[in-house]
C-alpha positions as CSV (number, residue, x, y, z in Angstrom):
1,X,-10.5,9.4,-3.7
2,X,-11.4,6.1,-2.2
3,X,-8.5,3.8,-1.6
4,X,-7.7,0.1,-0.4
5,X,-5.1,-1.7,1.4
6,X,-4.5,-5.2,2.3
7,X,-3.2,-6.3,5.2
8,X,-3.4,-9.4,7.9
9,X,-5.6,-9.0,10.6
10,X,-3.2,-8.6,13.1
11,X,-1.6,-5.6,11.7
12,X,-4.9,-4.6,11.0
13,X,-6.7,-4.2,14.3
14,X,-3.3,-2.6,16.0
15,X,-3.5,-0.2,13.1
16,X,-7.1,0.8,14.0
17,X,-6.4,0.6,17.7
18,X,-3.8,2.9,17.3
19,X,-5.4,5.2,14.6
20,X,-2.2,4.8,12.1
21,X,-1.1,3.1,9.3
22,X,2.5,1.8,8.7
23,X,4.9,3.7,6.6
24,X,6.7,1.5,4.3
25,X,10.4,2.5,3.7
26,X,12.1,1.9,0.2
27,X,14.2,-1.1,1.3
28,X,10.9,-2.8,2.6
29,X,9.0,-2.8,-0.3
30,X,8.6,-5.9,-2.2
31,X,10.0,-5.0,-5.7
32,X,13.8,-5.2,-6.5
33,X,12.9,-2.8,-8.7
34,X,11.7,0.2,-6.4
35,X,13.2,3.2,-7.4
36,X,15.1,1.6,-10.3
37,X,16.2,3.2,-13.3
38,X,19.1,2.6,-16.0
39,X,21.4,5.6,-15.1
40,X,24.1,5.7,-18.6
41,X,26.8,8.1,-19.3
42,X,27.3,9.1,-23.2
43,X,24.8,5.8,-23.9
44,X,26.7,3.5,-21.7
45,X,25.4,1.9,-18.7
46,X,26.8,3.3,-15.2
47,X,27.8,0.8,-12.4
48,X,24.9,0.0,-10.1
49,X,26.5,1.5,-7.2
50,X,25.6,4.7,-8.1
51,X,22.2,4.0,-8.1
52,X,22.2,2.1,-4.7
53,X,24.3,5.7,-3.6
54,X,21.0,7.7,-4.7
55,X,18.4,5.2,-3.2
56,X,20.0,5.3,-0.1
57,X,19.5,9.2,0.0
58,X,16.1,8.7,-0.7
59,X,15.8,5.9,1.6
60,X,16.3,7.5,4.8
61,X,14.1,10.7,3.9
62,X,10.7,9.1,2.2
63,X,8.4,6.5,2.5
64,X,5.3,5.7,1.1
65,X,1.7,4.0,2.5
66,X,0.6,1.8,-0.4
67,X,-2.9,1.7,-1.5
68,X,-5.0,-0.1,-4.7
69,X,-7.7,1.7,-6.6
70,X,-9.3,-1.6,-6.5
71,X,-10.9,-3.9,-3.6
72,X,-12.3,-6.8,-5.3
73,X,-8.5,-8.7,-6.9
74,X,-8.6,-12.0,-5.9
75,X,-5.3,-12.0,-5.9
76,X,-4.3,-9.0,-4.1
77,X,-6.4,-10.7,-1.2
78,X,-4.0,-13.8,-1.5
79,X,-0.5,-12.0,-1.6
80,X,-1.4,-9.2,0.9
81,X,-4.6,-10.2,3.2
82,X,-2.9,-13.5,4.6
83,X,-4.7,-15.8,1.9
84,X,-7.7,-14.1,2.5
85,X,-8.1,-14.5,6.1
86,X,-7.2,-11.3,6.7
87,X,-8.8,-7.5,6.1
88,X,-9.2,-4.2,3.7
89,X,-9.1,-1.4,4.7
90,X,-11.1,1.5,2.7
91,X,-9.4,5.4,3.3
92,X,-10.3,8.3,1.4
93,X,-7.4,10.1,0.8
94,X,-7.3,13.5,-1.4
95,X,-6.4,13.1,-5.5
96,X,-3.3,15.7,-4.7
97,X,-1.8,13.4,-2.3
98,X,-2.0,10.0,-4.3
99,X,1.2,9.3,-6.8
100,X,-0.5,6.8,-9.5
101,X,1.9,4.5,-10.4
102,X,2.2,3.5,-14.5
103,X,3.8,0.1,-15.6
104,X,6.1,-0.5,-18.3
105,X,7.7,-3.5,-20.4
106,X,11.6,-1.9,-19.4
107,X,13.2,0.5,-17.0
108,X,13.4,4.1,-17.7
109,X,16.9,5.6,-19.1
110,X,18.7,8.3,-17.5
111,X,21.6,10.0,-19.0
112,X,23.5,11.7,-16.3
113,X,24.7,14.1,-18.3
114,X,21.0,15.6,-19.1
115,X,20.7,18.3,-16.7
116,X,17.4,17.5,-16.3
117,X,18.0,14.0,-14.9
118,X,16.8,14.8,-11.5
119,X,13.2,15.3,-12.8
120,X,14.2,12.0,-15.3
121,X,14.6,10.1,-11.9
122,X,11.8,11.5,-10.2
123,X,9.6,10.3,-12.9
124,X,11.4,6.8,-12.6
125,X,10.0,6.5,-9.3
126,X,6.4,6.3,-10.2
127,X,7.1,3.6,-12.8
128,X,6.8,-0.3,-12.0
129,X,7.4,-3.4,-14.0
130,X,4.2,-4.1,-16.6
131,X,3.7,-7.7,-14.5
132,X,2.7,-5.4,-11.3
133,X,-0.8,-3.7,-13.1
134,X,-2.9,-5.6,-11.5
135,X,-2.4,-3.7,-8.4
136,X,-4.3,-0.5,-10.1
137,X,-1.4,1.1,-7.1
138,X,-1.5,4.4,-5.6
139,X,1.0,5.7,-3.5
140,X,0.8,8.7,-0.6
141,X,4.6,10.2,0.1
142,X,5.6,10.6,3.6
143,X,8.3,12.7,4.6
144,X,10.1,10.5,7.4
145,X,11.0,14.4,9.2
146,X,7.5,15.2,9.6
147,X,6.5,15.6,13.5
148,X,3.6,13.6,12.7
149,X,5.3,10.1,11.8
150,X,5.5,8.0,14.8
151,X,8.6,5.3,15.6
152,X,7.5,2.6,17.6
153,X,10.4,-0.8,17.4
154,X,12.4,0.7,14.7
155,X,8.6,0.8,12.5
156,X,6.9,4.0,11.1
157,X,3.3,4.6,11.2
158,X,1.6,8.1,10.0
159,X,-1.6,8.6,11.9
160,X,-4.8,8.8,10.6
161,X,-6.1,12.7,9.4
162,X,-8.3,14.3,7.5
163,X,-6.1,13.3,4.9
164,X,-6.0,9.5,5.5
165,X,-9.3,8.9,6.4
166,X,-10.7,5.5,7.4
167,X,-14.1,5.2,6.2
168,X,-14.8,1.0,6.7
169,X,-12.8,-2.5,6.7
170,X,-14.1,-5.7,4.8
171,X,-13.6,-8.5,5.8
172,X,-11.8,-11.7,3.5
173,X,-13.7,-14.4,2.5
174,X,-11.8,-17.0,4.9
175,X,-11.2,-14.3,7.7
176,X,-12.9,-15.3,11.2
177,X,-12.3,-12.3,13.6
178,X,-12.3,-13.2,17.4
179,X,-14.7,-11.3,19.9
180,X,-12.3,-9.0,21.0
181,X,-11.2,-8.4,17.4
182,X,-14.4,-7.3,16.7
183,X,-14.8,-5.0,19.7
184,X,-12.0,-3.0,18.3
185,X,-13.9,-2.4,15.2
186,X,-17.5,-1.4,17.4
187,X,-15.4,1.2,19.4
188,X,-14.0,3.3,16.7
189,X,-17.8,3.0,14.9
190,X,-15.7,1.3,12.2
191,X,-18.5,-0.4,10.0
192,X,-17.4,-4.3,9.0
193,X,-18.6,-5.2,5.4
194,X,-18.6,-9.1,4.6
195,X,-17.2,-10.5,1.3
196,X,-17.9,-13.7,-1.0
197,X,-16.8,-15.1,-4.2
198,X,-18.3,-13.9,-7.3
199,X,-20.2,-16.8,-9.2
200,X,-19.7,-15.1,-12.3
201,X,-16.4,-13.6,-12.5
202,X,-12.9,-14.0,-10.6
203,X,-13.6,-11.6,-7.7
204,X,-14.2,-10.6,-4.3
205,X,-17.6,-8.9,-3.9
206,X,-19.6,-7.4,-1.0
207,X,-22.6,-10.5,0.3
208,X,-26.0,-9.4,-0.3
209,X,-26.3,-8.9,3.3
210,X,-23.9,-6.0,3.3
211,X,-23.0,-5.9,6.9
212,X,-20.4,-8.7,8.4
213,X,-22.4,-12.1,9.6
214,X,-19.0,-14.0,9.9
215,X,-18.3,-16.4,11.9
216,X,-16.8,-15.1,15.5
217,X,-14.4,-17.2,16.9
218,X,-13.7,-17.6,21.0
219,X,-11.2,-15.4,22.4
């Protein structure tokens, strides 16, 4: 399945010079709401603390890479491809490794006394407040154990694979990559497709020319 993600084009170009992309952990994603759910006992709501107890389990063994099904959001350009100065990045990643995440109007209840809460939780997980939809988001799961995650400044990054392919970046529609910037991209043959704004709707397409013509700053 093809996949996006956003990013400025700093982060970008080290990712692609290094042939990685950064694992987010749960306490670095940017929803309060990550891995929430309304844990009761005999219908009556439990103290948060025990649901900080079980994030932090989960905190130090999994993180996720974050990806849209969706290139052309206007505003997923804004909030996560430095007000559209920055880059996308298109993987393909197999279906069996993407979590699809569902949104709903109100966090998922969890009696603790179910014994099949665990599976209750697990379920939580993949579930977002309604308000986030328009990020169409997939998530791959990284075990932070595996040999393959790399720790560079307190930072995981899980390489690129056969499983996290990178097939080509595009470029925002206010992004100016420098010279050098741009030789990154020739030598790992990654192809640079330009973007405008749509006349007729509220999104980001390819130009007609296809291939990136922007503007190249000095280095």
């Amino acid at each position: 399945m093809r996949v996006f993600h956003f990013v400025s084009t700093k982060h970008a170009i080290s990712n692609i010079e290094n042939s990685w992309l950064k694992v987010a952990t749960i306490k670095e994603l940017n929803d309060p709401y990550e891995f929430y759910a309304n844990f009761t006992s005999s219908g009556k709501p439990l103290d948060i603390c025990h649901l900080n107890k079980v994030i932090e389990i989960f905190n130090g063994i999994v993180g996720f890479l974050c990806f849209s099904k969706c290139r052309n959001n206007p505003v997923q350009w804004a909030h996560y491809a430095d007000k559209h100065k920055g880059l996308c990045l298109e993987f393909e990643v197999p279906n069996k490794f993407l979590i699809e995440m569902k949104y709903r109007n109100r966090p998922i209840d969890i009696e603790v006394s179910d014994k099949n809460w665990r599976q209750q939780f697990e379920e939580a997980t993949k579930n977002k407040f309604q308000h986030w939809k328009y990020e169409e988001e997939y998530r791959m799961a990284v075990d932070l154990n595996e040999q393959e995650v790399t720790r560079q400044s307190g930072l995981l990054f899980m390489p690129f694979s056969d499983h996290l392919k990178l097939c080509k970046v595009y470029s925002g529609v206010n992004c100016n990559l420098s010279a050098d910037e741009k030789k990154v991209l020739d030598k790992n043959n990654i192809d640079l497709v330009a973007t405008e704004m749509s006349r007729t709707s509220y999104s980001i397409t390819k130009t007609k020319q296809g291939n990136s013509n922007q503007q190249i700053k000095s280095s």
